[in-house]
Biopython code that builds the backbone (N, CA, C, O; Angstrom):
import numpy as np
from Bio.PDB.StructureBuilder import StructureBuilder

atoms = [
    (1, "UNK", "N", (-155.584, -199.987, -4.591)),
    (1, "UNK", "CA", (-155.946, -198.593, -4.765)),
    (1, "UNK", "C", (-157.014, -198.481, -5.838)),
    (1, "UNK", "O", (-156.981, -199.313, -6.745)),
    (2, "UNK", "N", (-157.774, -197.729, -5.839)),
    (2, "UNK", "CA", (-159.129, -197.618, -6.537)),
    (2, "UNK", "C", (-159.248, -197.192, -7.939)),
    (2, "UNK", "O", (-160.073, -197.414, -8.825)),
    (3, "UNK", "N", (-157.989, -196.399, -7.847)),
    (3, "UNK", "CA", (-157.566, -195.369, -9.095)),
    (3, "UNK", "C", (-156.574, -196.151, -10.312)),
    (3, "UNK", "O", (-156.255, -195.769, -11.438)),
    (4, "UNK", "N", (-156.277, -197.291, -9.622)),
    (4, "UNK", "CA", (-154.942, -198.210, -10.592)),
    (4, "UNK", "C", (-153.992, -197.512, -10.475)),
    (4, "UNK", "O", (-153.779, -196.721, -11.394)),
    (5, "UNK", "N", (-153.275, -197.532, -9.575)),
    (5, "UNK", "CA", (-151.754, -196.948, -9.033)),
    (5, "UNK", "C", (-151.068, -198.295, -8.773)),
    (5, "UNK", "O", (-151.640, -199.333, -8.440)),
    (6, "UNK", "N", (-149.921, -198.143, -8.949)),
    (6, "UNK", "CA", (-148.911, -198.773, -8.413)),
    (6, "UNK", "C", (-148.142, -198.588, -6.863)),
    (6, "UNK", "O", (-147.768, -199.494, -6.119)),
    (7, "UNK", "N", (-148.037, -197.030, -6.639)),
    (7, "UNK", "CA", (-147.987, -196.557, -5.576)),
    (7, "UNK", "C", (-147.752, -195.058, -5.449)),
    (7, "UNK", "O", (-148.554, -194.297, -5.991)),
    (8, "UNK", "N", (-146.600, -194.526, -4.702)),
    (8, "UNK", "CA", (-146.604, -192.911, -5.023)),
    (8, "UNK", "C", (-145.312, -192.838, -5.099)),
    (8, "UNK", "O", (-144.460, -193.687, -4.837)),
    (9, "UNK", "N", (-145.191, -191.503, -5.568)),
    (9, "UNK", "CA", (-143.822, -190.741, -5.798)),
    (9, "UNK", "C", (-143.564, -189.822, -5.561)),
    (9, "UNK", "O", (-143.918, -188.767, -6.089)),
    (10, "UNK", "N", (-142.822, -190.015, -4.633)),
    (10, "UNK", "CA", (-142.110, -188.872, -3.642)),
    (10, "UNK", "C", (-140.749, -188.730, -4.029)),
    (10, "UNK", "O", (-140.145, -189.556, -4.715)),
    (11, "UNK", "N", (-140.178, -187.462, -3.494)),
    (11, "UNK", "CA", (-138.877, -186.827, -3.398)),
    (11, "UNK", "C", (-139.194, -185.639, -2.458)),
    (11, "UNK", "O", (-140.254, -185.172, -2.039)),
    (12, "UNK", "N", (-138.023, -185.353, -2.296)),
    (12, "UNK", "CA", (-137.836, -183.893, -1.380)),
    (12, "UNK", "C", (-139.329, -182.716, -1.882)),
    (12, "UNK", "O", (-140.330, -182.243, -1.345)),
    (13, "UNK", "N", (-138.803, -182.695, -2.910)),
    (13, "UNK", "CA", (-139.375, -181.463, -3.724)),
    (13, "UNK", "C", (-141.226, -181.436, -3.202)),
    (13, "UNK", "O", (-141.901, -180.580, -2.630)),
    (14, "UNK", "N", (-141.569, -182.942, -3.784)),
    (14, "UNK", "CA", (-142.730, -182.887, -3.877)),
    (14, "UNK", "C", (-143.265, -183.075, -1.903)),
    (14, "UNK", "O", (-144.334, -182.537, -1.617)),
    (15, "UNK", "N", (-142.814, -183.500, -1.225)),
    (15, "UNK", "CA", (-142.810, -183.913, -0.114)),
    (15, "UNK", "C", (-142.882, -182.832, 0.613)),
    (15, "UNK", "O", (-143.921, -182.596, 1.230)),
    (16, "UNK", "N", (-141.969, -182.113, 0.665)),
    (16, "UNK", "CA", (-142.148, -180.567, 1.534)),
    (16, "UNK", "C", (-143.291, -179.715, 0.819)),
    (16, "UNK", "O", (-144.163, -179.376, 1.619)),
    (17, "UNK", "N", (-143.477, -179.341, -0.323)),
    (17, "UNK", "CA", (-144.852, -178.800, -0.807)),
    (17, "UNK", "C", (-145.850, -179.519, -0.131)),
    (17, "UNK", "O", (-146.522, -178.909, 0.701)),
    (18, "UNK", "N", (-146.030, -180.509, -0.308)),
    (18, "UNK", "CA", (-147.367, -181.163, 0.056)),
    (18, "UNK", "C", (-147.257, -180.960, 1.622)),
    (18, "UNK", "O", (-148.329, -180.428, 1.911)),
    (19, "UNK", "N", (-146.460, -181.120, 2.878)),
    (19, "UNK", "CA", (-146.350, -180.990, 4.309)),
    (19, "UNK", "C", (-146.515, -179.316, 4.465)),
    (19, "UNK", "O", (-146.611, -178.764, 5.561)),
    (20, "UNK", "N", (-146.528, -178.719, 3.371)),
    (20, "UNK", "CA", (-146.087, -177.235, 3.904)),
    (20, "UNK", "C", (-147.153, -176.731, 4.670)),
    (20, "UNK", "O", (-146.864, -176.025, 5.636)),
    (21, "UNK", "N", (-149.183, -177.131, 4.233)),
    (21, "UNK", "CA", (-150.030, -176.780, 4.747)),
    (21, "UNK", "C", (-150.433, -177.520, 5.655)),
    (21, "UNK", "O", (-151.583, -177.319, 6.048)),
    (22, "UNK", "N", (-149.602, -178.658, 6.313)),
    (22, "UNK", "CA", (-150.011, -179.269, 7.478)),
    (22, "UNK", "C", (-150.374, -180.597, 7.580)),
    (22, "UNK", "O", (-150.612, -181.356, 8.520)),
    (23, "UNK", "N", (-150.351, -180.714, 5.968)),
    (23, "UNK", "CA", (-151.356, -182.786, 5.535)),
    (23, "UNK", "C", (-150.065, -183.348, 5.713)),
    (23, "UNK", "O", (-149.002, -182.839, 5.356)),
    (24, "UNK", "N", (-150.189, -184.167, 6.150)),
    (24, "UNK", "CA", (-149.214, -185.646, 6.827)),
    (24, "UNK", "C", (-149.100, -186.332, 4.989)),
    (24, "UNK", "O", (-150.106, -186.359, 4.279)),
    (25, "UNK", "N", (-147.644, -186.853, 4.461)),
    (25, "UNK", "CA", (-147.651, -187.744, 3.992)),
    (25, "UNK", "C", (-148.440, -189.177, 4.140)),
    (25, "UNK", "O", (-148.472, -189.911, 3.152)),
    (26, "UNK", "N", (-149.130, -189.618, 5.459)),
    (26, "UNK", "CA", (-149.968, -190.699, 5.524)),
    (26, "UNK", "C", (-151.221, -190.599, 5.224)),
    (26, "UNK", "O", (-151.860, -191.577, 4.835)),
    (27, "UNK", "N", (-151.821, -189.233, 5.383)),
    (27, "UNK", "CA", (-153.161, -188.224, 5.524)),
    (27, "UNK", "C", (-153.292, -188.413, 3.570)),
    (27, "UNK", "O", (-154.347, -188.632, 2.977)),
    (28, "UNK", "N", (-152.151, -188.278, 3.029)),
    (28, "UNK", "CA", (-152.540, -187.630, 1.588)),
    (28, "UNK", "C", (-152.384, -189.339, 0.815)),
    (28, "UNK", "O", (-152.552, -189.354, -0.404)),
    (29, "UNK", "N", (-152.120, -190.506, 1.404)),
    (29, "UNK", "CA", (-151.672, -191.612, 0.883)),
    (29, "UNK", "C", (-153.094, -192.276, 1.454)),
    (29, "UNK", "O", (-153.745, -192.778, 0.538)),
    (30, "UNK", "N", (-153.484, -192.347, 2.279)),
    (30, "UNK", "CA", (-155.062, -192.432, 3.230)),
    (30, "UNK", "C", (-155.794, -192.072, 2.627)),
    (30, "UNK", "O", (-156.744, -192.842, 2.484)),
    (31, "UNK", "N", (-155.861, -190.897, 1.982)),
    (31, "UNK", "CA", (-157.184, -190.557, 1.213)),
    (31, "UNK", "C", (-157.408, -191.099, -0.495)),
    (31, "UNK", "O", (-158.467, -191.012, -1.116)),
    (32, "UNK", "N", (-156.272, -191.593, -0.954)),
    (32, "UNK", "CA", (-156.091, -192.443, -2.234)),
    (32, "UNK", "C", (-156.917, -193.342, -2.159)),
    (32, "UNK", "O", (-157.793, -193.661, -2.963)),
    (33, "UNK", "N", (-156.468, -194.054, -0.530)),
    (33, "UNK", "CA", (-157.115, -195.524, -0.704)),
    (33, "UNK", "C", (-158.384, -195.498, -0.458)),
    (33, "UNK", "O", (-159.229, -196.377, -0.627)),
    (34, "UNK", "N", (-158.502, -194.136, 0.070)),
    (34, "UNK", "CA", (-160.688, -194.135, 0.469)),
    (34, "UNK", "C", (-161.305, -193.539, -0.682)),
    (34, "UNK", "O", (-162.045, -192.577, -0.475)),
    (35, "UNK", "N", (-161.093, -194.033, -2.135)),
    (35, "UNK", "CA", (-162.060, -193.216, -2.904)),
    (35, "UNK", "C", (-162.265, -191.628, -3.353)),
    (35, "UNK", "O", (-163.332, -191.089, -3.646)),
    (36, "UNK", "N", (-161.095, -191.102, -3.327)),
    (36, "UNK", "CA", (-161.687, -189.688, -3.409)),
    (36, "UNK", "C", (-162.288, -189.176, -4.791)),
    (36, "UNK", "O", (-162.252, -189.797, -5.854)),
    (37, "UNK", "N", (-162.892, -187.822, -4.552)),
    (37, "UNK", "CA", (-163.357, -187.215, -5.826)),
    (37, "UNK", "C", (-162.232, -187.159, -6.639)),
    (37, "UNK", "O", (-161.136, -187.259, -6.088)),
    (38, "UNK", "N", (-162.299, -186.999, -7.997)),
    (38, "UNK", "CA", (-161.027, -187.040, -8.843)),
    (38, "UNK", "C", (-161.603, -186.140, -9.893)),
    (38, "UNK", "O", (-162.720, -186.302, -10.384)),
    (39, "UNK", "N", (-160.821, -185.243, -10.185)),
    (39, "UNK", "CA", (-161.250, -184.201, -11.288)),
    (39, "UNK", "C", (-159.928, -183.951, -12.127)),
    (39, "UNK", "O", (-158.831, -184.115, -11.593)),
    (40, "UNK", "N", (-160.059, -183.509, -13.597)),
    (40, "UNK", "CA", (-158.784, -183.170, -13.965)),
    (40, "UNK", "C", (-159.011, -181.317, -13.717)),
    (40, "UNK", "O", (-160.017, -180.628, -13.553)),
    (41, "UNK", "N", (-157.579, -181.008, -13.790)),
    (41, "UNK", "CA", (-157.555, -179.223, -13.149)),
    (41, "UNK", "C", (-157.025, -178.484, -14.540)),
    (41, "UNK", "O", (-155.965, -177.917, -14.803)),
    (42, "UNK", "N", (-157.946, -178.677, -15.133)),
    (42, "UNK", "CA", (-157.894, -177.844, -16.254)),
    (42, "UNK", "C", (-156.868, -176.865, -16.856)),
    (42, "UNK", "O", (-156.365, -176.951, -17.976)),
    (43, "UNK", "N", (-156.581, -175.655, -15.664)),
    (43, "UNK", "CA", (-156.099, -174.510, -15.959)),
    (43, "UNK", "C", (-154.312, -174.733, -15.497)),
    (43, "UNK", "O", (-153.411, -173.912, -15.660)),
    (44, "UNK", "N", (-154.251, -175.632, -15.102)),
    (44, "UNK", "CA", (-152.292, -175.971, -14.995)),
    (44, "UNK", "C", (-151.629, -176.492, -15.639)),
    (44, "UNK", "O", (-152.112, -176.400, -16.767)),
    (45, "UNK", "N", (-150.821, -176.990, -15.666)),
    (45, "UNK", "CA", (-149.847, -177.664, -16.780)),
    (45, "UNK", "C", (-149.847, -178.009, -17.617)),
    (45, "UNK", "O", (-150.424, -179.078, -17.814)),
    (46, "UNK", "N", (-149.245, -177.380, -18.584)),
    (46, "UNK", "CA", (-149.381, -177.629, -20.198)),
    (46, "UNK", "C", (-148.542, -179.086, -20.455)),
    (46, "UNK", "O", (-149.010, -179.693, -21.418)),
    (47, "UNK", "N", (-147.703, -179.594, -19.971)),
    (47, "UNK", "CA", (-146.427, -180.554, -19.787)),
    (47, "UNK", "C", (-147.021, -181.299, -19.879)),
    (47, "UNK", "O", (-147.089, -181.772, -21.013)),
    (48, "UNK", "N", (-147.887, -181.954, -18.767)),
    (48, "UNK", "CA", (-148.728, -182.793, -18.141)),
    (48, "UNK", "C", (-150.068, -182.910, -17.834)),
    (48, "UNK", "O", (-150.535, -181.771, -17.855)),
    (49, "UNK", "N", (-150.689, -183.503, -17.634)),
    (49, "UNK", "CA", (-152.064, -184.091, -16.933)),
    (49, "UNK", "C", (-151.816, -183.504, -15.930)),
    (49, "UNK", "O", (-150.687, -183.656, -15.464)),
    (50, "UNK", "N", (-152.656, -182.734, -15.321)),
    (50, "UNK", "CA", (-152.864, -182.534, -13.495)),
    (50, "UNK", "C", (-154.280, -182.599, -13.139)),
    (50, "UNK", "O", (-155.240, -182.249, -13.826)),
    (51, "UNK", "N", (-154.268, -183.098, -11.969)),
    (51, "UNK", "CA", (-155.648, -183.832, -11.686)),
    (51, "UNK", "C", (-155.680, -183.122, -10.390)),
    (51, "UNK", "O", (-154.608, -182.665, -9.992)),
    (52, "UNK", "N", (-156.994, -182.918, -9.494)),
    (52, "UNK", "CA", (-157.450, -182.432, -8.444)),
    (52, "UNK", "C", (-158.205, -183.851, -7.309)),
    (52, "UNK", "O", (-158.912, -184.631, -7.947)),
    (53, "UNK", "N", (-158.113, -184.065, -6.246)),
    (53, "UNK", "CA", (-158.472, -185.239, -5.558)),
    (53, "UNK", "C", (-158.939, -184.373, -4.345)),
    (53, "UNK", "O", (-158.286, -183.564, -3.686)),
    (54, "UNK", "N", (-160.224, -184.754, -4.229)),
    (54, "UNK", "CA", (-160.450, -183.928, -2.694)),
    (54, "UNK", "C", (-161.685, -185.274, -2.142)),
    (54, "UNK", "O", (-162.388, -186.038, -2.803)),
    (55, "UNK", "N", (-161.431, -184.998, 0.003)),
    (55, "UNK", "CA", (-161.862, -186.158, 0.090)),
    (55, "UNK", "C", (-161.713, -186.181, 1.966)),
    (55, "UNK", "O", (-161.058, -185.288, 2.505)),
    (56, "UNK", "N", (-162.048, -186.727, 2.387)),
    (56, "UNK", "CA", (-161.738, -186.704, 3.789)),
    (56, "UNK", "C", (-160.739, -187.146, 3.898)),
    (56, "UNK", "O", (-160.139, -187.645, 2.946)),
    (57, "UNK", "N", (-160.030, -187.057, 5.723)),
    (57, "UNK", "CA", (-159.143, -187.866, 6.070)),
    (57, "UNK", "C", (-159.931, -188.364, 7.755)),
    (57, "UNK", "O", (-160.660, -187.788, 8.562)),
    (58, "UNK", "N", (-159.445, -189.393, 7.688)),
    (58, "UNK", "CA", (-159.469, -190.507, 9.415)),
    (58, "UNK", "C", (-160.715, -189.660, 10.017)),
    (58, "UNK", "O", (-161.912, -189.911, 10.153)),
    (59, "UNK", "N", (-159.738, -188.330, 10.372)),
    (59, "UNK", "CA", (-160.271, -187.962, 11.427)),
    (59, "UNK", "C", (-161.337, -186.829, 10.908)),
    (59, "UNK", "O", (-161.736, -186.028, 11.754)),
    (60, "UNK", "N", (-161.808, -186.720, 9.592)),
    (60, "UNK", "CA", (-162.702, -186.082, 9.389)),
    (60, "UNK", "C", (-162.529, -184.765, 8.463)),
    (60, "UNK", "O", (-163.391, -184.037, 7.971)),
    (61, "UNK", "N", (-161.236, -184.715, 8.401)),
    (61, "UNK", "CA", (-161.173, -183.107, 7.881)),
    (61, "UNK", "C", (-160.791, -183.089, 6.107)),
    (61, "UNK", "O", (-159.958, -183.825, 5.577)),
    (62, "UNK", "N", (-161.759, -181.905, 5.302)),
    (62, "UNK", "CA", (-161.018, -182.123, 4.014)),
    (62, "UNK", "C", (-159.750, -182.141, 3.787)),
    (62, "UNK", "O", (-158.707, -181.922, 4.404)),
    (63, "UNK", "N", (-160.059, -182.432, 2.828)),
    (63, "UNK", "CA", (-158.072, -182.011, 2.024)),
    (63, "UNK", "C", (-158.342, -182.555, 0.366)),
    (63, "UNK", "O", (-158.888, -183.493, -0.216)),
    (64, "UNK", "N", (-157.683, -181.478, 0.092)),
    (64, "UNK", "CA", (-157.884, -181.123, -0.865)),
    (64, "UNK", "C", (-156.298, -181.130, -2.111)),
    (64, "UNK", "O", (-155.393, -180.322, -1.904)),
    (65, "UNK", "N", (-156.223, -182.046, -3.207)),
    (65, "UNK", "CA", (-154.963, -182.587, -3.591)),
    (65, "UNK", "C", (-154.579, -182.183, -4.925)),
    (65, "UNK", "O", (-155.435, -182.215, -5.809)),
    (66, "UNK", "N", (-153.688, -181.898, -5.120)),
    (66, "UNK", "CA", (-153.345, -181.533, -6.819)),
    (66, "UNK", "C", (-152.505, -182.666, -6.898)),
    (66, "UNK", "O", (-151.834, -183.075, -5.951)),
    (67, "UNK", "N", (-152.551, -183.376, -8.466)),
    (67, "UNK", "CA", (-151.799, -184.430, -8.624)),
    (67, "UNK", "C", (-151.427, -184.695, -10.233)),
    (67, "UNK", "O", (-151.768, -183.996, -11.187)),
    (68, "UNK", "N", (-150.676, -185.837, -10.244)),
    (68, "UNK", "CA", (-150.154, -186.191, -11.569)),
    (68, "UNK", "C", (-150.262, -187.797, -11.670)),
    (68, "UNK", "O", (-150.901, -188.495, -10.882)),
    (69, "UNK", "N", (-149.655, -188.177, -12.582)),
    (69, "UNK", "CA", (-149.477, -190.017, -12.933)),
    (69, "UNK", "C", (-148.542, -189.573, -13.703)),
    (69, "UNK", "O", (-148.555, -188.658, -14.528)),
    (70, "UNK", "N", (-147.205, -190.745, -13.166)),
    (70, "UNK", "CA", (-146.310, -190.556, -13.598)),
    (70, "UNK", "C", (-145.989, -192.004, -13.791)),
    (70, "UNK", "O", (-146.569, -192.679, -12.940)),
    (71, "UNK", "N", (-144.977, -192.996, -14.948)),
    (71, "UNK", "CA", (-144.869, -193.917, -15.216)),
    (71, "UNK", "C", (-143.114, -194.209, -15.108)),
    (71, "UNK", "O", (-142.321, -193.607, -15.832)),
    (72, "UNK", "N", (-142.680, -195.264, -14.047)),
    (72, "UNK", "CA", (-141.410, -195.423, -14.075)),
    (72, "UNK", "C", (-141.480, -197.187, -14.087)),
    (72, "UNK", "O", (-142.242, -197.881, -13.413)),
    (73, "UNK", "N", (-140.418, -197.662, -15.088)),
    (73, "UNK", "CA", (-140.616, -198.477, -15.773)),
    (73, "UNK", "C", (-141.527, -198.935, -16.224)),
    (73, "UNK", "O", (-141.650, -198.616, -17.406)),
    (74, "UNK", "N", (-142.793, -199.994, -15.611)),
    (74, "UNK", "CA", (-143.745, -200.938, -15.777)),
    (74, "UNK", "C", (-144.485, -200.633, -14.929)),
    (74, "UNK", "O", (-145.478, -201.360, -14.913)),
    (75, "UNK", "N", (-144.464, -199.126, -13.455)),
    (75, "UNK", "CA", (-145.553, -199.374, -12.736)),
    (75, "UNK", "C", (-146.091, -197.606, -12.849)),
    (75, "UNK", "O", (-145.200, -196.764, -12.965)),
    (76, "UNK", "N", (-147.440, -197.186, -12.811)),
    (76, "UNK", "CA", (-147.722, -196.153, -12.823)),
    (76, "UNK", "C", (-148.149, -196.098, -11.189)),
    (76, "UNK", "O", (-148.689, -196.839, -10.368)),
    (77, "UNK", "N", (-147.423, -194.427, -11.256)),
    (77, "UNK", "CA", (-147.179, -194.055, -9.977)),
    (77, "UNK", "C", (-148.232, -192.555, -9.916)),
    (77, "UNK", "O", (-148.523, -191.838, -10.874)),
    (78, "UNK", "N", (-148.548, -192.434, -8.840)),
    (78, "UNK", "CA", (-149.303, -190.913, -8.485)),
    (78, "UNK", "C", (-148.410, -190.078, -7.785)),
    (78, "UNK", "O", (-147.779, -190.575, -6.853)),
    (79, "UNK", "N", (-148.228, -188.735, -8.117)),
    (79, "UNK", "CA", (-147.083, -188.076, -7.701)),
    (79, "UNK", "C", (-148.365, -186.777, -7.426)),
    (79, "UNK", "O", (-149.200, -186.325, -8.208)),
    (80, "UNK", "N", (-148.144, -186.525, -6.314)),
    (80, "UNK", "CA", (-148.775, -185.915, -5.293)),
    (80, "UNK", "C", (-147.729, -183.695, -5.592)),
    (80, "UNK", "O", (-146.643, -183.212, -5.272)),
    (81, "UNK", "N", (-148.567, -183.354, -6.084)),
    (81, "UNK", "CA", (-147.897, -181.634, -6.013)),
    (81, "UNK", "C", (-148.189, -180.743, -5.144)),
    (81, "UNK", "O", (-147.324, -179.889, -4.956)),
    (82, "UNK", "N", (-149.324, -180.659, -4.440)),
    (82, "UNK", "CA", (-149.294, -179.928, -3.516)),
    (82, "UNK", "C", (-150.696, -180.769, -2.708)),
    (82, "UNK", "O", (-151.337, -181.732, -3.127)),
    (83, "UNK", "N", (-150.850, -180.047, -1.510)),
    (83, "UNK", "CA", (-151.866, -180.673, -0.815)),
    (83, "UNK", "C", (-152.218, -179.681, 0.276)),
    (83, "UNK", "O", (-151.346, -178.994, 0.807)),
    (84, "UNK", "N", (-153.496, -179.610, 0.608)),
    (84, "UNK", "CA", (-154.060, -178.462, 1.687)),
    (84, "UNK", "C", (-155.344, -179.242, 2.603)),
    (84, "UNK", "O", (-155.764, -180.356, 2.289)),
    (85, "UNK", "N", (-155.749, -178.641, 3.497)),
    (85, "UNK", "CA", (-156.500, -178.562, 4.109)),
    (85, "UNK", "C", (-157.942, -178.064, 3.373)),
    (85, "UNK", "O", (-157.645, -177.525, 2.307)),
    (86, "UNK", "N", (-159.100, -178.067, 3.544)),
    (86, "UNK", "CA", (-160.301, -177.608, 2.757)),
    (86, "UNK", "C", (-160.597, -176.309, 3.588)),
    (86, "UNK", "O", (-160.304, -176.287, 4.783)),
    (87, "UNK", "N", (-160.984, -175.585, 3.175)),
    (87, "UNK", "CA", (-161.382, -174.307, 3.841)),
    (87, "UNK", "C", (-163.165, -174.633, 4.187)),
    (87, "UNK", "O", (-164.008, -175.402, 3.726)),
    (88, "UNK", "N", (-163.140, -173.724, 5.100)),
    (88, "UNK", "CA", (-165.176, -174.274, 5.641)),
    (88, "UNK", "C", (-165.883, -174.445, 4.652)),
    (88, "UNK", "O", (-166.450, -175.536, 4.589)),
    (89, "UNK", "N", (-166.112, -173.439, 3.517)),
    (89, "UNK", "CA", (-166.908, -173.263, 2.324)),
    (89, "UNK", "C", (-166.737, -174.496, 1.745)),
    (89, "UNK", "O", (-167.553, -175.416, 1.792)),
    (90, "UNK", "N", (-165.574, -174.507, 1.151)),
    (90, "UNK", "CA", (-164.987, -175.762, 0.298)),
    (90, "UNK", "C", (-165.268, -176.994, 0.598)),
    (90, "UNK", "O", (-165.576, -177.869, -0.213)),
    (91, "UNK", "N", (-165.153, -177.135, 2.024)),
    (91, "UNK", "CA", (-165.720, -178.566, 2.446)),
    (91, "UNK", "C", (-167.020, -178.516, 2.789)),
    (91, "UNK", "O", (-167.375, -179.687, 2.931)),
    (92, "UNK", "N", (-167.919, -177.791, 2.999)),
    (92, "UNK", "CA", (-169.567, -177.722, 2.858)),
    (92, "UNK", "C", (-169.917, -178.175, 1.398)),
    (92, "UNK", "O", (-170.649, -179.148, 1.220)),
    (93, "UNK", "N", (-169.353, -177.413, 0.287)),
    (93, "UNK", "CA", (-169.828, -177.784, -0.742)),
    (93, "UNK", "C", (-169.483, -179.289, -0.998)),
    (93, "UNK", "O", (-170.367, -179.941, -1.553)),
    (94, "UNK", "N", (-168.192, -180.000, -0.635)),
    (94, "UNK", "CA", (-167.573, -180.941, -0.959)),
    (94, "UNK", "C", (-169.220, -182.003, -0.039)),
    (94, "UNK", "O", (-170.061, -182.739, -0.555)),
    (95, "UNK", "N", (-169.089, -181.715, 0.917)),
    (95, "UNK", "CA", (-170.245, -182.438, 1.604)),
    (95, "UNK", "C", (-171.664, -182.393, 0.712)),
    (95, "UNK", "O", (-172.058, -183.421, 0.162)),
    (96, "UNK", "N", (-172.375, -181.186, 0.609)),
    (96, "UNK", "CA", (-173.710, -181.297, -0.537)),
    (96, "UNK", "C", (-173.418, -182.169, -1.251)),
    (96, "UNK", "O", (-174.019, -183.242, -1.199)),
    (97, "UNK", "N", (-172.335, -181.925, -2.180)),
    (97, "UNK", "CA", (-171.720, -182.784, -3.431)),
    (97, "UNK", "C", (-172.189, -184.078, -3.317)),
    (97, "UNK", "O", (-173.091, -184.716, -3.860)),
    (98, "UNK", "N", (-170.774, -184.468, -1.893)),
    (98, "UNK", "CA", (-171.113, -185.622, -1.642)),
    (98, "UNK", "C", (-172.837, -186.885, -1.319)),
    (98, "UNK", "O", (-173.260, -187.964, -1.735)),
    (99, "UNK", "N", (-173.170, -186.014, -0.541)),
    (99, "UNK", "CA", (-174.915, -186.093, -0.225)),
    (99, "UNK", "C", (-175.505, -186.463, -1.226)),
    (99, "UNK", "O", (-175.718, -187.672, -1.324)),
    (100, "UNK", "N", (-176.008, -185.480, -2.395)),
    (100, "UNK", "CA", (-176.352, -186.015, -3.533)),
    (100, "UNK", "C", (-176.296, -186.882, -4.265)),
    (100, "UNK", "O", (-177.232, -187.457, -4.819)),
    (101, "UNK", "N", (-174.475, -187.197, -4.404)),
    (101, "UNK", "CA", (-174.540, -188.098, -4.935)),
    (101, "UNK", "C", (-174.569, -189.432, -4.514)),
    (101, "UNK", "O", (-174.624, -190.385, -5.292)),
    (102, "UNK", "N", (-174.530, -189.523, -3.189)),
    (102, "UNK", "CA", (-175.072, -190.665, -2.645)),
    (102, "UNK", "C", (-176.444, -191.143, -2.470)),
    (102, "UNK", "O", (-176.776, -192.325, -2.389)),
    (103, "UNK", "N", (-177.419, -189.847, -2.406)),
    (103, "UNK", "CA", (-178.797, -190.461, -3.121)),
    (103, "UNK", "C", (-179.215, -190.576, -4.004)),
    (103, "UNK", "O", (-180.429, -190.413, -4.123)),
    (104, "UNK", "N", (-178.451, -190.903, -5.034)),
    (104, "UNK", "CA", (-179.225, -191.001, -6.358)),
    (104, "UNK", "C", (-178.972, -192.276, -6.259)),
    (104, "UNK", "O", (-179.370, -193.054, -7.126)),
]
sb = StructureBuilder()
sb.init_structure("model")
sb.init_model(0)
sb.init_chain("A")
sb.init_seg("    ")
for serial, (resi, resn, name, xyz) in enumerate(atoms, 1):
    if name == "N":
        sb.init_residue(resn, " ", resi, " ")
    sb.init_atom(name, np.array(xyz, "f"), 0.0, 1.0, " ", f" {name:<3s}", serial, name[0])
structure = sb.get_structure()
């Protein structure tokens, strides 16, 4: 994995949030391993680190990830909080983004 994960962390909780808008547990574990954008999300959790991951999947479509790193024993894990689909706008810009920064 690109990011230095160990792997992910799931439970009920986090598992049904993330399926609620339609992304497949494989869809949101798929896009880890392809590189995605990684941002931290400023305006959430005081507790914790929360990070933003947006990025394609397989078959083409954004998605767009809220996340954490979480450490159980010796391996750091990515624990996945919610997950969506990109809306048209969102993934146009995500595309420019992308564009650019592939020509420089």
């Amino acid at each position: 994995m690109s990011i230095g994960i160990g792997g992910f962390d799931w439970d009920e909780g986090n598992r049904a949030k993330c399926q609620k808008h339609g992304v497949s547990i494989a869809e949101i574990e798929a896009l880890f391993m392809a590189d995605p954008f990684v941002a931290p999300a400023w305006k959430h959790s005081k507790k914790e680190d929360r990070l933003i991951a947006v990025g394609k999947t397989a078959s083409g479509r954004g998605v767009f990830i809220a996340f954490t790193m979480r450490t159980k024993g010796q391996t750091r894990l990515l624990r996945p909080i919610s997950a969506r689909y990109m809306h048209a706008k969102e993934f146009a810009a995500y595309e420019k983004a992308r564009t650019t920064t592939e020509d420089r």
